[in-house]
FIZA-167282 format. One line per field, with one value per residue (C-alpha): x, y, z; residue in three letters. Coordinates in Angstrom, 3 decimals, decimal comma. Layout:
BEGIN
c1 = (X	...)
c2 = (Y	...)
c3 = (Z	...)
r = (ALA	...)
This chain:
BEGIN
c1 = (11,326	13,982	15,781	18,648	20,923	20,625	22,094	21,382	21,994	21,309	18,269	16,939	17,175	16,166	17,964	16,933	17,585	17,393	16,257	17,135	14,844	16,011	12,906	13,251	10,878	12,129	15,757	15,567	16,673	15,469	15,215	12,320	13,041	12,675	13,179	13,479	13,917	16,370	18,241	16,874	13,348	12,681	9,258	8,423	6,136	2,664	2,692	5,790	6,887	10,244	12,463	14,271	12,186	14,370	15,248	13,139	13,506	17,431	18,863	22,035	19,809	16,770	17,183	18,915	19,295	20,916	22,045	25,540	25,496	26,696	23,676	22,683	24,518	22,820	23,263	21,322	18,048	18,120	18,937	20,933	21,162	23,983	23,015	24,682	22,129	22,625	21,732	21,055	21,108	22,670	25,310	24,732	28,433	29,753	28,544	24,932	25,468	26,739	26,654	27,070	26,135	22,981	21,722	18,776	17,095	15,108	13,331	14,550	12,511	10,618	10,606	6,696	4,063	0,640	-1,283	-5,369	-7,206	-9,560	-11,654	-9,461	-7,790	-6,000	-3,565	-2,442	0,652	1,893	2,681	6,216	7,941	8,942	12,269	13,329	12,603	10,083	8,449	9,183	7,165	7,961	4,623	4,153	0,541	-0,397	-2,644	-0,583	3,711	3,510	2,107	3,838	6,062	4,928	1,282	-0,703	-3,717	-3,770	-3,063	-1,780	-2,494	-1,559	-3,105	-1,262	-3,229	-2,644	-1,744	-4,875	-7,634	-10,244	-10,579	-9,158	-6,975	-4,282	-4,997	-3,239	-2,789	-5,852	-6,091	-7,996	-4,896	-2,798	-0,876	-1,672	0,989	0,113	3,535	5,799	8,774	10,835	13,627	13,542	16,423	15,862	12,980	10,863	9,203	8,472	4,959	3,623	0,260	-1,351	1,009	4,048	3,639	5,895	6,498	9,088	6,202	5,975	9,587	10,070	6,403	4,094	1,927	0,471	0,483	-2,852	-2,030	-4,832	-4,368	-6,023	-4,726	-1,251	1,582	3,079	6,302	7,606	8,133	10,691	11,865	14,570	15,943	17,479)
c2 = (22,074	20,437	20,666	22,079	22,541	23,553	25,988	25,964	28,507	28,491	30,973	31,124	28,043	26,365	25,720	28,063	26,377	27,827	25,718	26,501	25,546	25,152	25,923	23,821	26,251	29,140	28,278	29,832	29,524	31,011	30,235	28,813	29,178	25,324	25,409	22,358	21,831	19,452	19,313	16,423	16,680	19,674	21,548	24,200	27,043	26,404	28,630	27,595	31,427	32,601	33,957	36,588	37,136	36,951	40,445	42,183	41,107	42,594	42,898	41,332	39,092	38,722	34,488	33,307	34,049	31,817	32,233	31,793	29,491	31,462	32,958	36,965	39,324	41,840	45,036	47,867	45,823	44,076	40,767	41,792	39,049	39,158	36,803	36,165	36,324	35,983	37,954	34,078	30,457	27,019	27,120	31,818	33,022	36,548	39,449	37,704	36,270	38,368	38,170	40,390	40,230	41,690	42,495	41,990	43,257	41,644	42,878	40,767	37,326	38,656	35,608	34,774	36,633	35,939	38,341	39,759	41,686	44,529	41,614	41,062	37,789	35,886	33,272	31,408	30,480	26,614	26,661	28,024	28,462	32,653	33,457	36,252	38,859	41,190	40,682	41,942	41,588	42,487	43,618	45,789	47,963	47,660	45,012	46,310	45,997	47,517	50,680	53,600	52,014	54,611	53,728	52,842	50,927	47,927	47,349	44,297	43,322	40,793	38,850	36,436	33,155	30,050	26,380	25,826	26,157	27,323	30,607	32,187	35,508	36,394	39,211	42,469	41,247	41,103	42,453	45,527	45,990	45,980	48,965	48,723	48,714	50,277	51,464	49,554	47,958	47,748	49,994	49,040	46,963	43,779	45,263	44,984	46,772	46,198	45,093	46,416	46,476	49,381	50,224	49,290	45,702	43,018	39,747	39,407	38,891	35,610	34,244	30,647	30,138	28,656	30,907	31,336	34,165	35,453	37,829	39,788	42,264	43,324	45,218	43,595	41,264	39,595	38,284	37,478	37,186	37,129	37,385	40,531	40,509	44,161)
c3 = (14,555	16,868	19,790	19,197	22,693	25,977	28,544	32,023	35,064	38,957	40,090	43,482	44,203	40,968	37,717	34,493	30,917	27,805	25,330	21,499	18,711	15,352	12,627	9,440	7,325	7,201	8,654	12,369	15,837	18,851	22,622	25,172	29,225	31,110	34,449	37,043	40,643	40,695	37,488	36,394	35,787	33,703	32,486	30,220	30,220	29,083	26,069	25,230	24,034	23,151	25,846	23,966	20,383	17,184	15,788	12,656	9,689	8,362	11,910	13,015	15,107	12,839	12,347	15,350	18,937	21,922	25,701	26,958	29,429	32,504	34,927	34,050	35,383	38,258	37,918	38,982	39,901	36,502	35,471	32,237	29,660	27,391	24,110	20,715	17,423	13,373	10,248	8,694	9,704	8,089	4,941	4,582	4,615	5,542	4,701	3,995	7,499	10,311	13,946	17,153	20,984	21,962	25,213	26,853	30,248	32,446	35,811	38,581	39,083	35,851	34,308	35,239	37,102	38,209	36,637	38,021	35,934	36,955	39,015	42,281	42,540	45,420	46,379	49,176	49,910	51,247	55,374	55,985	58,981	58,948	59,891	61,669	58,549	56,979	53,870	50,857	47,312	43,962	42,279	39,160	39,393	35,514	33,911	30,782	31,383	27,898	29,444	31,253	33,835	35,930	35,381	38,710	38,164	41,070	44,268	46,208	49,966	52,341	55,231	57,259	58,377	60,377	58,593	59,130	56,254	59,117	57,911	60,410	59,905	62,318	64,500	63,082	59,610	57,975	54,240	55,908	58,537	55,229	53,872	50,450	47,523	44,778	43,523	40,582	42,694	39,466	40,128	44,464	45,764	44,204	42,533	45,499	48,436	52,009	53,176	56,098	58,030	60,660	63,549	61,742	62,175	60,332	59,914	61,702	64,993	63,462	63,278	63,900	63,289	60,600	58,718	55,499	53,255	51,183	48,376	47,239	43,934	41,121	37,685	38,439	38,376	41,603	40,359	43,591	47,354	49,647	53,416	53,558	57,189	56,069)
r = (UNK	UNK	UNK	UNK	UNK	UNK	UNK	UNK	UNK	UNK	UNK	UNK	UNK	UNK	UNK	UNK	UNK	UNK	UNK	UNK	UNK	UNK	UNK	UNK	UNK	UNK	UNK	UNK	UNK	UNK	UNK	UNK	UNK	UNK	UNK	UNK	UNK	UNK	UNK	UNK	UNK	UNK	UNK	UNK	UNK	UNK	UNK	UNK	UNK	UNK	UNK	UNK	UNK	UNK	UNK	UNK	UNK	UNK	UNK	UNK	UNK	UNK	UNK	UNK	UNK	UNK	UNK	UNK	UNK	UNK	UNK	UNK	UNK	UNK	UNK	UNK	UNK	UNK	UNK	UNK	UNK	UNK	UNK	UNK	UNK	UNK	UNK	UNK	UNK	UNK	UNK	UNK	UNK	UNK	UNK	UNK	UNK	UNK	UNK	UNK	UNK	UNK	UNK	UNK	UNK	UNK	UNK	UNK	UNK	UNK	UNK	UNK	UNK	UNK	UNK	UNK	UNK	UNK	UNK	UNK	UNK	UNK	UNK	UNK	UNK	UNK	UNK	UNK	UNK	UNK	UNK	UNK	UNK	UNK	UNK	UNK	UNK	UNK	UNK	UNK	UNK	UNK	UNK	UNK	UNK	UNK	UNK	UNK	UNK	UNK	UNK	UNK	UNK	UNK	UNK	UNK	UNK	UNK	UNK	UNK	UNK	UNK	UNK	UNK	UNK	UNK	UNK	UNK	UNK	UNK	UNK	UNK	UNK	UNK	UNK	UNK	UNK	UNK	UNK	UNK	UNK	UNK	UNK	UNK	UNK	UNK	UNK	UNK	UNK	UNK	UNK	UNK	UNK	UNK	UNK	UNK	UNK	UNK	UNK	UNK	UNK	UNK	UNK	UNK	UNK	UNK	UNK	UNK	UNK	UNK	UNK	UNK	UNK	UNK	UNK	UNK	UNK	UNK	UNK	UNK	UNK	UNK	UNK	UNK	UNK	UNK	UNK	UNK	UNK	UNK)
């Protein structure tokens, strides 16, 4: 295998590359997601597994597959991936080899998720300083995202601490003062819901401050987090 080229895209913040790798034996190409905080210094995901999956075997995309090199596009709370593929690879000429555009959909910041099984799992978050916003999380309820998307197996709460690591919870936000979220946020604006603790409390009490966040879920996936003054 080798390296064949690379396209890269703005996300949040960071830049998105997909990576296309040519397969001597058989003759293949498909694409791997890098992704790098400054452009310059770029890693890939530990199992190394292919972004969009060539097609079956007699598909119009079943030996190669590669980005465009323009961001997706966002459309109704997806992330919709327009891609090119191949019936055949290297020195196969028309009609053996044919090609088409393919599209592929994506649930917004899906790209990775931390993932707790049926044992409850945490994680805390580095200081931040809060602005003047509530919080919003995007958080899918099924161990399995093969399953019924309308399956509800976890839940995910939040508890708000100091910068401190003195163990010491925030009045008002502990995980027990949490409303907990047991819905699939998939089809929400920006595929993700409000969080909010007993007597309608909200972040936004803690704007211009530093606080940490602990996310606590089981039988999920937290994909992502984010400050929604709206």
């Amino acid at each position: 295998m080798q390296y064949y080229s690379v396209s890269v895209f703005p996300y949040e913040g960071i830049y998105i590359a997909g990576l296309e790798r040519m397969y001597f034996s058989p003759d293949k190409l498909d694409v791997e997601l890098l992704f790098s905080k400054d452009g310059r210094q770029w890693q890939r995901a530990r199992t190394r597994p292919s972004f969009i999956p060539i097609g079956p075997q007699g598909s119009w995309d079943s030996d190669w597959v590669n980005l465009p090199a323009n961001a997706p596009i966002l459309r109704d709370n997806q992330l919709w991936f327009y891609y090119s593929g191949r019936s055949a690879a290297h020195n196969v000429t028309y009609p053996f080899n044919r090609g088409g555009i393919g599209l592929s959909i994506l649930r917004v910041d899906g790209f990775a998720s931390l993932r707790a099984s049926a044992k409850e799992g945490f994680v805390v978050t580095p200081p931040m300083i809060w602005p003047e916003a509530d919080l919003r999380v995007n958080f899918d309820p099924r161990e399995d995202i093969t399953s019924h998307p309308g399956g509800r197996d976890g839940q995910l709460l939040v508890e708000v601490i100091p910068p401190s690591r003195d163990g010491t919870v925030l009045p008002g936000f502990a995980l027990a003062d949490c409303v907990p979220l047991r819905t699939n946020t998939y089809n929400m604006e920006l595929s993700s819901a409000p969080v909010a603790w007993k007597d309608g409390r909200s972040m936004r009490t803690f704007a211009g401050k530093a606080v940490r966040l602990v996310f606590r879920f089981r039988s999920g996936h937290l994909y992502s987090f984010r400050a929604a003054k709206s």
